[in-house]
C-alpha positions as CSV (number, residue, x, y, z in Angstrom):
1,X,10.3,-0.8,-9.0
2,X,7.8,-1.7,-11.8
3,X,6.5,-4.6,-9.9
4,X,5.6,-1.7,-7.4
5,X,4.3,0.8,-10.1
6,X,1.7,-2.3,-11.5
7,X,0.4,-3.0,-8.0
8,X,-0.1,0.7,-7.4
9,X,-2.1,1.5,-10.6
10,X,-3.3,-2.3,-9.6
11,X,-5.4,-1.3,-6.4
12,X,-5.6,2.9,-7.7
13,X,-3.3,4.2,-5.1
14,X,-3.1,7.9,-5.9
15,X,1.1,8.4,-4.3
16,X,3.5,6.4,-2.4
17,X,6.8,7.9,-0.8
18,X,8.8,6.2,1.4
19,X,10.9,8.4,4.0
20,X,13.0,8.0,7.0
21,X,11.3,4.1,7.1
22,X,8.0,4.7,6.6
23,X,6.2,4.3,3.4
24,X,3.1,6.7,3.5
25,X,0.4,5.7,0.7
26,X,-2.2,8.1,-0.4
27,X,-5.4,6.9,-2.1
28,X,-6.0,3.5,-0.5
29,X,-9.6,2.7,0.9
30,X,-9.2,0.0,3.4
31,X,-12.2,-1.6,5.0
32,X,-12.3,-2.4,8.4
33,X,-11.5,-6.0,8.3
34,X,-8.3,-4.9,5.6
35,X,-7.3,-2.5,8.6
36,X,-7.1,-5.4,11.0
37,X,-5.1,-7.1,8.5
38,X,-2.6,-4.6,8.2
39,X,-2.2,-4.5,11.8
40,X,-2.0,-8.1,12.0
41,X,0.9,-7.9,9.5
42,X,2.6,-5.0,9.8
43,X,2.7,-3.6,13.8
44,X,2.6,-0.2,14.0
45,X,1.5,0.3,10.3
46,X,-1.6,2.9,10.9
47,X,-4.8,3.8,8.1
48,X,-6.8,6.2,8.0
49,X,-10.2,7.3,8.0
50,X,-9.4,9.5,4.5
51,X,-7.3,7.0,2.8
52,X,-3.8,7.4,3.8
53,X,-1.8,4.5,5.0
54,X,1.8,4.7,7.3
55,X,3.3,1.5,6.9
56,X,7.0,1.6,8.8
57,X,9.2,-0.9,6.7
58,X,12.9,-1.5,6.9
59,X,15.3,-1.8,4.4
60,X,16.4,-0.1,1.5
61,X,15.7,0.0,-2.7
62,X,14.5,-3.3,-3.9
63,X,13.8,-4.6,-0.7
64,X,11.7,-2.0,0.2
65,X,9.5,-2.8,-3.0
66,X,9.4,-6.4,-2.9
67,X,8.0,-5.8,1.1
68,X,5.4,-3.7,-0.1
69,X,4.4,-5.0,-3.2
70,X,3.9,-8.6,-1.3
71,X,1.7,-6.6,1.2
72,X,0.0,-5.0,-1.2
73,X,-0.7,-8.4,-2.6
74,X,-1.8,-9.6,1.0
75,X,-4.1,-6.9,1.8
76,X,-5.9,-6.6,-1.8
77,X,-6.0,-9.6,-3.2
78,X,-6.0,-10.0,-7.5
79,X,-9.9,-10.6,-7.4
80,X,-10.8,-7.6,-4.7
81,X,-8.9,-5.0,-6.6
82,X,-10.2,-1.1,-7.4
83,X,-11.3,-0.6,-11.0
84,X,-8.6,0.9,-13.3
85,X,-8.5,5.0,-13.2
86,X,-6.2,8.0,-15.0
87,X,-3.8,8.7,-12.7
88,X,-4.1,12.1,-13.8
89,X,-5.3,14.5,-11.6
């Protein structure tokens, strides 16, 4: 779960919540070659235009994370990263 928490403040994803087997991000700009990625990747995974990404993943806890955080990884690579924000509203 912290490995998850890093990569989130990583890229400067405002929320994540994963329900019935779809993790829904909130705050994560995706250009339009990153949204052909995702595609590529993760079938059915949908992002849109105002930042929010459905990703559908299977699993449960830790597995969950480690699936997302290596996507994560995938789609915004170390070097591409957002700049660091507050968190805070």
């Amino acid at each position: 779960m912290a490995r998850l928490r890093a990569e989130c403040v990583r890229i400067g994803m405002r929320s994540l919540s994963v329900q019935r087997g779809v993790a829904r991000i909130t705050g994560l700009e995706l250009r339009e070659s990153e949204k052909i990625r995702l595609r590529r990747l993760v079938p059915g995974a949908v992002a849109k235009a105002d930042g929010e990404v459905a990703i559908p993943v299977s699993g449960t806890g830790a597995a969950v994370c480690t699936t997302l955080v290596d996507l994560l990884g995938e789609l915004v690579p170390a070097d591409e990263a957002a700049p660091l924000a507050s968190a805070a509203p």
